[in-house]
C-alpha positions in Angstrom: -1.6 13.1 14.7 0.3 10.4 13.9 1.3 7.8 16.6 4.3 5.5 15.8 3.4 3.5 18.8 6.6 1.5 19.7 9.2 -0.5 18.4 12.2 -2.5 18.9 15.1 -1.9 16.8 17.9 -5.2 18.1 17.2 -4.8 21.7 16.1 -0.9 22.2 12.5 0.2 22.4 11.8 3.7 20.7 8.3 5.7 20.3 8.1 8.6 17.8 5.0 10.8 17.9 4.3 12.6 14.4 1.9 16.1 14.2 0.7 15.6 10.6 -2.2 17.8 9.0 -5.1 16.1 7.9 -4.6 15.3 4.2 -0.8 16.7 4.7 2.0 14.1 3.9 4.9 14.0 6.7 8.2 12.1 7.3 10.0 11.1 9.5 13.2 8.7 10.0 15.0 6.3 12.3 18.1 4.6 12.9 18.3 1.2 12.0 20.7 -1.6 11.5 21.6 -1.6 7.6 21.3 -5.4 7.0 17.8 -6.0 8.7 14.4 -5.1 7.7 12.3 -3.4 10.5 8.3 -3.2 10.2 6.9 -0.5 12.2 3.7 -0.2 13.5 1.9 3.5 12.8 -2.0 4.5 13.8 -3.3 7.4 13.3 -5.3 9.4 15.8 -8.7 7.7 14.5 -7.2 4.3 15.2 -6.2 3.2 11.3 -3.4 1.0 11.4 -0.8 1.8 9.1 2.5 -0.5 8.5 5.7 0.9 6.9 8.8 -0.5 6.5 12.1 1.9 7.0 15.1 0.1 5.2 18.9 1.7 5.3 19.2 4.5 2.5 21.8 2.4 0.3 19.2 0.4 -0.7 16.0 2.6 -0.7 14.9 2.9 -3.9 11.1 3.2 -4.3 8.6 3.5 -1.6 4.9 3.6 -2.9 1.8 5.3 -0.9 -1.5 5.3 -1.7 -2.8 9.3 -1.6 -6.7 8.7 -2.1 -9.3 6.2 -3.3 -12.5 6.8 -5.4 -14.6 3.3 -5.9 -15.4 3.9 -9.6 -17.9 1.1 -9.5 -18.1 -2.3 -8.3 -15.2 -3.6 -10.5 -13.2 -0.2 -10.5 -11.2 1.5 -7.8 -9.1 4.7 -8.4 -6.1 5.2 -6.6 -3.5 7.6 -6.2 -0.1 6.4 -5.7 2.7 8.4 -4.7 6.6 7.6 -5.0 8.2 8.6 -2.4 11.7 7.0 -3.0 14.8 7.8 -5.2 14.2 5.9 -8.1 11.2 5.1 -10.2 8.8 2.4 -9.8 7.6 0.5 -12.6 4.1 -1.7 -11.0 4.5 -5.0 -12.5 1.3 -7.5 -11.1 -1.7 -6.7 -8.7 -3.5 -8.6 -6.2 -6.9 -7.6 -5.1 -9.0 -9.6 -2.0 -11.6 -9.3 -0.6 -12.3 -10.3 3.4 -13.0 -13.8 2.7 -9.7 -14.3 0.8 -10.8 -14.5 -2.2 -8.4 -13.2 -5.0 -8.2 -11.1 -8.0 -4.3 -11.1 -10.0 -3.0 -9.8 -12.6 0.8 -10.8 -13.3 2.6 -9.3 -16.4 0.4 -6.2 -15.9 1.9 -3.4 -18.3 0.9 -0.5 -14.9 2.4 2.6 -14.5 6.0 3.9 -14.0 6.2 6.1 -11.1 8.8 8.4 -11.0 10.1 10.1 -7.8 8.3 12.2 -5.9 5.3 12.0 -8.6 2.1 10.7 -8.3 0.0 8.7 -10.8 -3.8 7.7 -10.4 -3.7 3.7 -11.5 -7.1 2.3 -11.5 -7.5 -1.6 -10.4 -10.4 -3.9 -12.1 -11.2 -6.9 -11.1 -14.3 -9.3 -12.6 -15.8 -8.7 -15.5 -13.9 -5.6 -15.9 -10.1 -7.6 -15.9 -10.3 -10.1 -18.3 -7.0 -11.3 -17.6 -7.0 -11.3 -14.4 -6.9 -15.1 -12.8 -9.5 -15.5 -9.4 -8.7 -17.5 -6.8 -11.9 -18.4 -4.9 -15.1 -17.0 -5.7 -16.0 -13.9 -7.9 -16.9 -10.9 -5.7 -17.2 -7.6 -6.3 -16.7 -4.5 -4.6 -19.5 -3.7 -1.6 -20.2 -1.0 0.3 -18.7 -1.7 3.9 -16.5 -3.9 2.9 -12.6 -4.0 3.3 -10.2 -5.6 0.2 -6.4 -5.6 0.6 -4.7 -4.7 -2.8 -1.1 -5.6 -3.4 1.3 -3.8 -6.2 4.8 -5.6 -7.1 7.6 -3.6 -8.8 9.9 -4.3 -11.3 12.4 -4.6 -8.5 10.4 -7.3 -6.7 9.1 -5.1 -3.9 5.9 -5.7 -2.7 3.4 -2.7 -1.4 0.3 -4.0 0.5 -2.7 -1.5 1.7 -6.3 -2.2 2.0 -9.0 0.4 1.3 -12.7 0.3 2.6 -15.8 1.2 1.0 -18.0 3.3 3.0 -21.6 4.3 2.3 -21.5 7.9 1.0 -17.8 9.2 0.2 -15.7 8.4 3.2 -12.8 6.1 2.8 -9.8 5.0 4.6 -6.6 3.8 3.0 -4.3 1.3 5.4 -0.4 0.8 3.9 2.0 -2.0 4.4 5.1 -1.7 2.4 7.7 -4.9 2.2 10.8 -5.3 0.3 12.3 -8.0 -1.8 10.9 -11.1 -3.5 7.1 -12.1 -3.5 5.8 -15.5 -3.4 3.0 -15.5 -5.6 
């Protein structure tokens, strides 16, 4: 069960309550004023915090979700991206950070194209394992119990945020934020 807990949309509230499987995908929509950006607050039932943002269908073009995450190793984490939107996505630079804010990026990164409704595993290295990859702070690597936001930047400029935690044994959890337009990186 998903619980899109409450929002305001210009000056009305709205709740939506969503019944999705476990490991299902679901949708659903709202109204919205085309010339604003709205970021919605979603949780599951197990208290994950998930942020999406629901733009007007004119301008919808890609919307990326991370599926599932396998930690390869402690400089390798597997994740499968889904495109949701109407167009395909072409992933342009990645950020990876760890708790303490310290940062792994790789601009002019030759990632995948995602084409509608299609998903594609894309693994992101950071350390010794991304050579081109600039760090901002201090080296770090991934840790079990640990949680490390990782960022993905289209050709388009739009900007798809989710963290993913590494749990002791094989249980992770995948959080999404989605934003639109330019970056400031």
């Amino acid at each position: 069960m998903v619980k899109l807990t409450s929002y305001t949309l210009g000056t009305q509230s709205y709740s939506i309550d969503v019944a999705i499987a476990a490991g299902q995908n679901g949708t659903f929509t709202t109204v919205q004023d085309p010339n604003s950006e709205t970021w919605i607050p979603v949780k599951t039932s197990c208290g994950n915090q998930i942020m999406t943002a629901w733009v007007s269908s004119e301008n919808y073009a890609e919307n990326i979700a991370p599926t599932s995450v396998a930690f390869e190793d402690s400089t390798h984490v597997a994740v499968d991206l889904q495109n949701n939107g109407t167009a395909s996505a072409i992933l342009t630079t990645y950020y990876v950070t760890d708790p303490s804010g310290n940062e792994y990026a790789l601009a002019n990164w030759s990632g995948p194209t995602i084409a509608p409704n299609s998903v594609t595993t894309t693994t992101f290295s950071i350390g010794s394992s991304c050579s081109q990859c600039a760090l901002h702070g201090s080296a770090f690597a991934f840790t079990s119990g640990h949680q490390y936001t990782i960022q993905v930047v289209t050709g388009r400029g739009n900007l798809f945020t989710f963290t993913v935690t590494l749990y002791s044994g094989h249980h992770y959890s995948i959080d999404l934020q989605i934003g639109f337009g330019s970056t400031a990186y």
